[in-house]
C-alpha positions as CSV (number, residue, x, y, z in Angstrom):
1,X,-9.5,30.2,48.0
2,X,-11.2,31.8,44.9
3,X,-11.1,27.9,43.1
4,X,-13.5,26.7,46.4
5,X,-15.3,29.4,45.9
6,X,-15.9,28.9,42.1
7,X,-16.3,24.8,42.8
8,X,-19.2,25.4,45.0
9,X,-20.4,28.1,42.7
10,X,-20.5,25.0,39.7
11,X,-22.0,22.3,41.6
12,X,-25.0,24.6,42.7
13,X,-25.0,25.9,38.8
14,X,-28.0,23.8,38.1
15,X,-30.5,25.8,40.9
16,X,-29.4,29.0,40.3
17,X,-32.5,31.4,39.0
18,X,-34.9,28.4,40.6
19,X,-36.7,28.9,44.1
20,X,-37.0,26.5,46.6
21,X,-40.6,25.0,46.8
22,X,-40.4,24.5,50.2
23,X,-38.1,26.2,53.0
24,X,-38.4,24.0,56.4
25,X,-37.2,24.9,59.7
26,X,-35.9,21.3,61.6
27,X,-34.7,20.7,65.0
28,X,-33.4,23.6,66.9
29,X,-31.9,25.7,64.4
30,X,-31.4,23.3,61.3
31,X,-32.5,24.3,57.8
32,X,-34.2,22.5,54.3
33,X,-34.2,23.8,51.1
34,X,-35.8,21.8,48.3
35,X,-35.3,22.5,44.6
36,X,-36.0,20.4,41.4
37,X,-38.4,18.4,40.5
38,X,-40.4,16.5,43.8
39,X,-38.7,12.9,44.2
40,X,-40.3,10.3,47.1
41,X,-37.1,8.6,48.9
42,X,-37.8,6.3,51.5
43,X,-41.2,7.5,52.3
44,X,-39.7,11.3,52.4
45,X,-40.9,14.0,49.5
46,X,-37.1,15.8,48.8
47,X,-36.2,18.0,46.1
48,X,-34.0,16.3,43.1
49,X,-31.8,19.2,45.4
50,X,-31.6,19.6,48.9
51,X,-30.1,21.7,50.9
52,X,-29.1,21.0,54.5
53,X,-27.7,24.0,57.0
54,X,-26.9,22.6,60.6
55,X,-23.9,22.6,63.0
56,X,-23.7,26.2,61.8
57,X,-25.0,29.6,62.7
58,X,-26.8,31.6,60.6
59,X,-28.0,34.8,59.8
60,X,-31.0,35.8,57.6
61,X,-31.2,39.1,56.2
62,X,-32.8,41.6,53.4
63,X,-31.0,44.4,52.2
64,X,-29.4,46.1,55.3
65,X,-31.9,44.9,57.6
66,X,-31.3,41.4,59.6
67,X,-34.5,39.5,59.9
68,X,-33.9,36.7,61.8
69,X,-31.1,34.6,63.2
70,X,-30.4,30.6,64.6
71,X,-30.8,32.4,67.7
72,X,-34.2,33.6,67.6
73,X,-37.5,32.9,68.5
74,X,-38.2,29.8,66.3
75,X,-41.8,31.3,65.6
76,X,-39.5,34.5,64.1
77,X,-37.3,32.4,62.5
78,X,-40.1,30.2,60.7
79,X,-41.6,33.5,59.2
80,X,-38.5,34.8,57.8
81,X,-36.8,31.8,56.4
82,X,-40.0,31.1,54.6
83,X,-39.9,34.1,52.6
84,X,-37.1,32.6,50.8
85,X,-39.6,30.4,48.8
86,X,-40.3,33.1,47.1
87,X,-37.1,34.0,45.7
88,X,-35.0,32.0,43.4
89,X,-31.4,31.0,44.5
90,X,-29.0,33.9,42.6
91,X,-25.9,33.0,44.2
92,X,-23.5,31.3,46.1
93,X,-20.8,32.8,48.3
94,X,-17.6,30.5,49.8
95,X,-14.8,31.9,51.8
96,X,-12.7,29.0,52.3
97,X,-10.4,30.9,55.0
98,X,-13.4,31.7,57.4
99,X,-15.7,28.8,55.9
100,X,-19.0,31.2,55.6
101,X,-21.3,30.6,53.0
102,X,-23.6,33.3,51.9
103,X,-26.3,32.1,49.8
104,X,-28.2,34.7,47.7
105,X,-32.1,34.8,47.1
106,X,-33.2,37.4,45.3
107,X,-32.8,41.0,47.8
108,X,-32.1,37.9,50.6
109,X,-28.8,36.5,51.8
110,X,-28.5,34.1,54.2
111,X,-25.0,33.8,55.9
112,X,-23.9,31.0,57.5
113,X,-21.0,30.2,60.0
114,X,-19.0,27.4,61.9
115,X,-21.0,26.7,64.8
116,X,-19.7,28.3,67.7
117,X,-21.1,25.7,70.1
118,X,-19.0,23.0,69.1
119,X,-16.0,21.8,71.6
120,X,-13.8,19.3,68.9
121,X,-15.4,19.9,65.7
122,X,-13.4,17.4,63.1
123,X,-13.9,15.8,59.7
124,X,-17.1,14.7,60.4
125,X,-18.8,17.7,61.1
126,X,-20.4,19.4,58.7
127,X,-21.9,23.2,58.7
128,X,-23.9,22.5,55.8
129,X,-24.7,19.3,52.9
130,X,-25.8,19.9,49.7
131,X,-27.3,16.8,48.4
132,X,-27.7,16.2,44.1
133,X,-28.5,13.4,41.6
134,X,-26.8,10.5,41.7
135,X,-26.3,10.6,45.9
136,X,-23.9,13.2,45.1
137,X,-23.0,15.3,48.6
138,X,-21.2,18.7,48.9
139,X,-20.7,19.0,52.0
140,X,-18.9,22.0,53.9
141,X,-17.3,21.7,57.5
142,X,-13.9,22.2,59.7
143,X,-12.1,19.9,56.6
144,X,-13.3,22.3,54.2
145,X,-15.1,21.2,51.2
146,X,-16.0,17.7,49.8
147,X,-17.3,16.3,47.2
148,X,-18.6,12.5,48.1
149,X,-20.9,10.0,47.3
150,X,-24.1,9.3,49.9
151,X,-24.9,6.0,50.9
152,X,-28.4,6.6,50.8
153,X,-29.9,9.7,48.7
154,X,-30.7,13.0,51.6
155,X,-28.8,10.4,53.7
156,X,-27.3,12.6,56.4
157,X,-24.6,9.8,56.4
158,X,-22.2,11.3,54.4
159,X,-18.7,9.1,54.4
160,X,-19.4,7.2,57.3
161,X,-20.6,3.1,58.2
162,X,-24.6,3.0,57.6
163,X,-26.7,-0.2,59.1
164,X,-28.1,-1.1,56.2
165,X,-31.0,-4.1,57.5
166,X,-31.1,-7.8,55.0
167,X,-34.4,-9.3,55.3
168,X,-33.8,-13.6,54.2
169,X,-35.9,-16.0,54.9
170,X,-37.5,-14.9,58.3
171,X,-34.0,-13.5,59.7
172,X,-33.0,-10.5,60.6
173,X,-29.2,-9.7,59.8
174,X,-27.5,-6.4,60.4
175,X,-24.1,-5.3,58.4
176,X,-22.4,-2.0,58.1
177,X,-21.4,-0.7,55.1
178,X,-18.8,1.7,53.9
């Protein structure tokens, strides 16, 4: 268990002591972190990191006090999970048995949990994806831990077919790619 904690510990190595530059609240209770230098992919301005928590609950606190949860009152949870900005990243926390992350930001942690809303989660549920250089994806879910490569960089299609669209000469054509 300690080795999954220590692999996840390396791969996020090159963020640690950086904040995020931007901390975004997405659909229902989802999550972005950005660190790095700014890249535009695809018409979208990432981080050279990004960090995406979904399919996962979470729980937002500073020192003994809990600020917010993925159950709150999005306006509460926009406030609170913004204040991360201004911290840098200090650490990262795996338990591989219970699969909760606790990420550290300064007097921050943010925990985060298996969804408890999902019926069947499998292999293809992930509680959180860590994207790097190179469309290198960490990702985290009921399989465990990962390592894979994206088929698109901050593609949320981690291991799985992606329509990718070929324009030739005035037709359209559709394949699907591994």
């Amino acid at each position: 268990m300690k080795a999954a904690a220590l692999k996840i510990r390396q791969h996020f190595q090159p963020v640690l002591g950086s904040r995020p530059w931007r901390v975004k609240l997405g659909v229902g209770s989802c999550l972005t972190f950005e660190f790095g230098p700014r890249i535009r992919a695809h018409g979208h301005l990432h981080g050279q990191w990004h960090l995406w928590i979904y399919l996962s609950n979470w729980t937002l606190s500073r020192g003994d006090r809990q600020l917010a949860d993925s159950d709150a009152d999005r306006k509460l949870m926009t406030i609170s999970t913004r204040r991360l900005e201004e911290e840098p990243l200090t650490d990262v926390d795996f338990n591989a048995r219970t699969r909760k992350t606790t990420f550290t930001f300064g007097d921050f942690r943010l925990a985060v949990s298996p969804a408890d809303y999902l019926e069947s989660p499998d292999e293809r549920d992930h509680y959180w994806i860590f994207f790097m250089p190179d469309n290198e994806v960490l990702a985290v879910g009921p399989a465990g831990m990962r390592v894979e490569q994206a088929d698109a960089p901050h593609s949320p299609v981690v291991g799985k077919k992606q329509e990718v669209e070929i324009h030739t000469t005035g037709v359209r054509q559709i394949r699907f790619e591994d």
